[in-house]
ROPA-539681 format. One record per residue (C-alpha): residue in one letter; x, y, z. Coordinates in steps of 0.05 Angstrom, whole numbers, plus 5000, padded with zeros to 4 digits. Example, Ala and Ser with C-alpha at 12.3 -4.5 7.8 and 13.67 -1.06 7.14 Angstrom:
<rs>
A524649105156S527349795143
</rs>
This chain:
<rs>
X536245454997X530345724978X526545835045X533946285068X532246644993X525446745005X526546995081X532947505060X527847775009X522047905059X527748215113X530248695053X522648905032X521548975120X528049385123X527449775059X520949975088X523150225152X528550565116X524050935076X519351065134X525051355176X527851785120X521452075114X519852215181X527952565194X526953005124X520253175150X523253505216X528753805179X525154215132X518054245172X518355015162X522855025088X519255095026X523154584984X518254264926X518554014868X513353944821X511553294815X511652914884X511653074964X510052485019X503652715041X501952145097X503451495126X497850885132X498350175166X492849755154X492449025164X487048515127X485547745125X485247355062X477347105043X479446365032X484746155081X487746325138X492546755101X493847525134X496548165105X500548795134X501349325103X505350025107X503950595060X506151265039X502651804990X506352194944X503052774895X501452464830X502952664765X497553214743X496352684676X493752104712X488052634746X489252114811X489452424879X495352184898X500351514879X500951014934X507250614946X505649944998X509349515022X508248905065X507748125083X502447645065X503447045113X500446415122X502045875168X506045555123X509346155086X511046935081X511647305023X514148155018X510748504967X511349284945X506149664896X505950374867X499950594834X495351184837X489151254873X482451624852X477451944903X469652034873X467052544897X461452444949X455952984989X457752675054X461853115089X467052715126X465852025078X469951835014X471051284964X477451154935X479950644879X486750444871X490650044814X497649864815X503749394791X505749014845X512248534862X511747854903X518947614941X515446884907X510046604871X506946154919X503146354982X502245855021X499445234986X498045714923X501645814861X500546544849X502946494771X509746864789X512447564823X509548014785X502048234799X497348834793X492449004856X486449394846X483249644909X476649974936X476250354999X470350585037X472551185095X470951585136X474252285174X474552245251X476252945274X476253635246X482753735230X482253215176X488452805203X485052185220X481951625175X478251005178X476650605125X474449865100X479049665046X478249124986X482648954943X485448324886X491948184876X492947724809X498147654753X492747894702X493947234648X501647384650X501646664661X497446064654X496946054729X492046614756X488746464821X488047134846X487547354922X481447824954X483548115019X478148545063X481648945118X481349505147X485450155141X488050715187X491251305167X494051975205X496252515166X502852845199X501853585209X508653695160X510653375097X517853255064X517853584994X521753344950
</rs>
């Protein structure tokens, strides 16, 4: 019962994702040349990136989409991911919103972003690890680099750590290194 619970949790994250993906992409074409915006948020791109656990044969995919943060948290932009973490033996969903900072460097195509924010598990084990429960906080790292002119194009070397933070007694904590594409779409939704 649990494996069907665990599986229908990591199909709705999938689908939810795709959902949202799709929505963005159809608004995008609708209003491409409208000037609806609010305030506070507006998709600005789309990233897949994909990254292997240190200390197992664990793997992670991931898809995210930017949104304009909040001018309070002084972040470049909030990040919501979403993705699978599978092992042989296992697959967990997971989704995170946080914001992300960019330091400022004199490199002209190069940047460093870090990134910090509450994430969900569809469990609390991955593979042979008890992960301490569902709820987690990722902080991340990113080294990148601009590949063409236009700005549209990134490449970058990601860290990051998923844990619980002490929320419970259990805390082993996961370090994933991957690496990270991005393409910025020529439009964005506004919303």
């Amino acid at each position: 019962m649990k494996a069907v619970l665990r599986r229908t949790a990591c199909q709705l994250v999938y689908w939810a994702a795709r959902g949202i993906m799709v929505l963005a992409v159809v608004h995008s074409l609708m209003l491409q040349n409208a000037q609806a915006e609010v305030a506070d948020f507006g998709a600005d791109r789309y990233r897949v990136g994909v990254a292997t656990e240190r200390f197992d044969d664990a793997w992670q995919a991931e898809a995210a989409w930017d949104f304009r943060a909040p001018r309070r948290l002084r972040a470049r932009r909030l990040e919501l991911a979403t993705g699978l973490i599978v092992t042989p033996d296992d697959t967990q969903g997971f989704v995170s919103l946080g914001p992300v900072w960019r330091l400022p460097t004199n490199a002209e195509r190069a940047y460093i972003e870090f990134g910090f924010a509450p994430t969900l598990l569809t469990g609390s084990r991955i593979g042979e690890h008890d992960m301490g429960g569902v709820v987690h906080f990722t902080s991340s790292a990113e080294v990148g680099v601009t590949l063409d002119p236009q700005r549209r194009a990134h490449l970058a070397l990601r860290v990051k750590h998923i844990s619980n933070g002490g929320l419970h007694s259990n805390n082993p904590g996961m370090d994933v290194v991957g690496l990270s594409f991005t393409y910025d779409l020529p439009f964005a939704y506004r919303f």
